[in-house]
C-alpha positions in Angstrom: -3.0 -13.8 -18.2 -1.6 -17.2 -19.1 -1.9 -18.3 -15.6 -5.5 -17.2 -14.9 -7.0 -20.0 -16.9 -9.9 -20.7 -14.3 -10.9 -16.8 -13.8 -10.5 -17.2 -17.7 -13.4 -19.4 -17.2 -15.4 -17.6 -14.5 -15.2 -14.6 -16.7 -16.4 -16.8 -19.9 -19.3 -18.3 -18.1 -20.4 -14.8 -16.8 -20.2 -12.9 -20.1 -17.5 -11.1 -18.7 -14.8 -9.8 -21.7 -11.0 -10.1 -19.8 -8.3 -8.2 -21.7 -4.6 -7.6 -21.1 -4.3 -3.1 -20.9 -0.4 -3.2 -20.9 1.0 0.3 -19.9 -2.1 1.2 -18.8 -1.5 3.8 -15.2 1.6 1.8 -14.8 2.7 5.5 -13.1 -0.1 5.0 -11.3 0.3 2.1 -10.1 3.8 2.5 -8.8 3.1 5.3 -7.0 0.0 3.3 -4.9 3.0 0.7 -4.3 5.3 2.8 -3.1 2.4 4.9 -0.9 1.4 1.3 0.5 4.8 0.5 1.5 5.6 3.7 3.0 1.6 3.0 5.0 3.5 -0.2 6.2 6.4 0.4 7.7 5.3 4.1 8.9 2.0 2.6 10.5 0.3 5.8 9.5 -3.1 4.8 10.1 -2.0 4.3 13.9 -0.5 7.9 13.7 -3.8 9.2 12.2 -5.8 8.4 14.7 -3.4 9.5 18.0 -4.0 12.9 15.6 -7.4 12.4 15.9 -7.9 11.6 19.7 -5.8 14.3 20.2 -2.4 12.6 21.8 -0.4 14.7 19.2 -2.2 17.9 20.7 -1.5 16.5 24.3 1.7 15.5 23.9 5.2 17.2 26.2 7.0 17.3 23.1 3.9 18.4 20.7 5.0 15.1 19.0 4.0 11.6 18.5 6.7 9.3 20.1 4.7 6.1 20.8 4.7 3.6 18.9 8.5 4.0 17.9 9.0 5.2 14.6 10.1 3.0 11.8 13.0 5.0 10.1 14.0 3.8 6.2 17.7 4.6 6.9 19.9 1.3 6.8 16.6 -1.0 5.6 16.8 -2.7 2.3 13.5 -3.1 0.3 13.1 -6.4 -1.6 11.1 -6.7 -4.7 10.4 -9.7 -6.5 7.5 -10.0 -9.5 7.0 -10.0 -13.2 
């Protein structure tokens, strides 16, 4: 909050009250991290729709081989922040 000094004075300007909720859906917010992440490297929206053209359906193998699919094993995950 320190750092925000000119939304500090948007917000004052506006009317609008800015207040610090520490430990509020910290769970919550880990879990959208981690679900973001895992959106990233899987490229699940791309998979989603092959599902819904039907490619999956299509498909030899009834599976989705294209684009390549981004394993986790052997990656390392960096995070850095406050």
């Amino acid at each position: 909050m320190r750092k925000l000094h000119k939304l500090r004075l948007i917000c004052a300007a506006t009317g609008i009250v800015v207040r610090n909720a520490s430990r509020y859906s910290t769970a919550s917010v880990v879990q959208v991290t981690w679900a973001l992440i895992l959106e990233l490297i899987c490229d699940l929206q791309a998979r989603r729709l092959q599902v819904l053209q039907g490619d999956w359906q299509r498909s030899r193998g009834f599976s989705l081989v294209e684009p390549e699919f981004n394993e986790l094993a052997g990656r390392t995950l960096t995070v850095v922040g406050e």
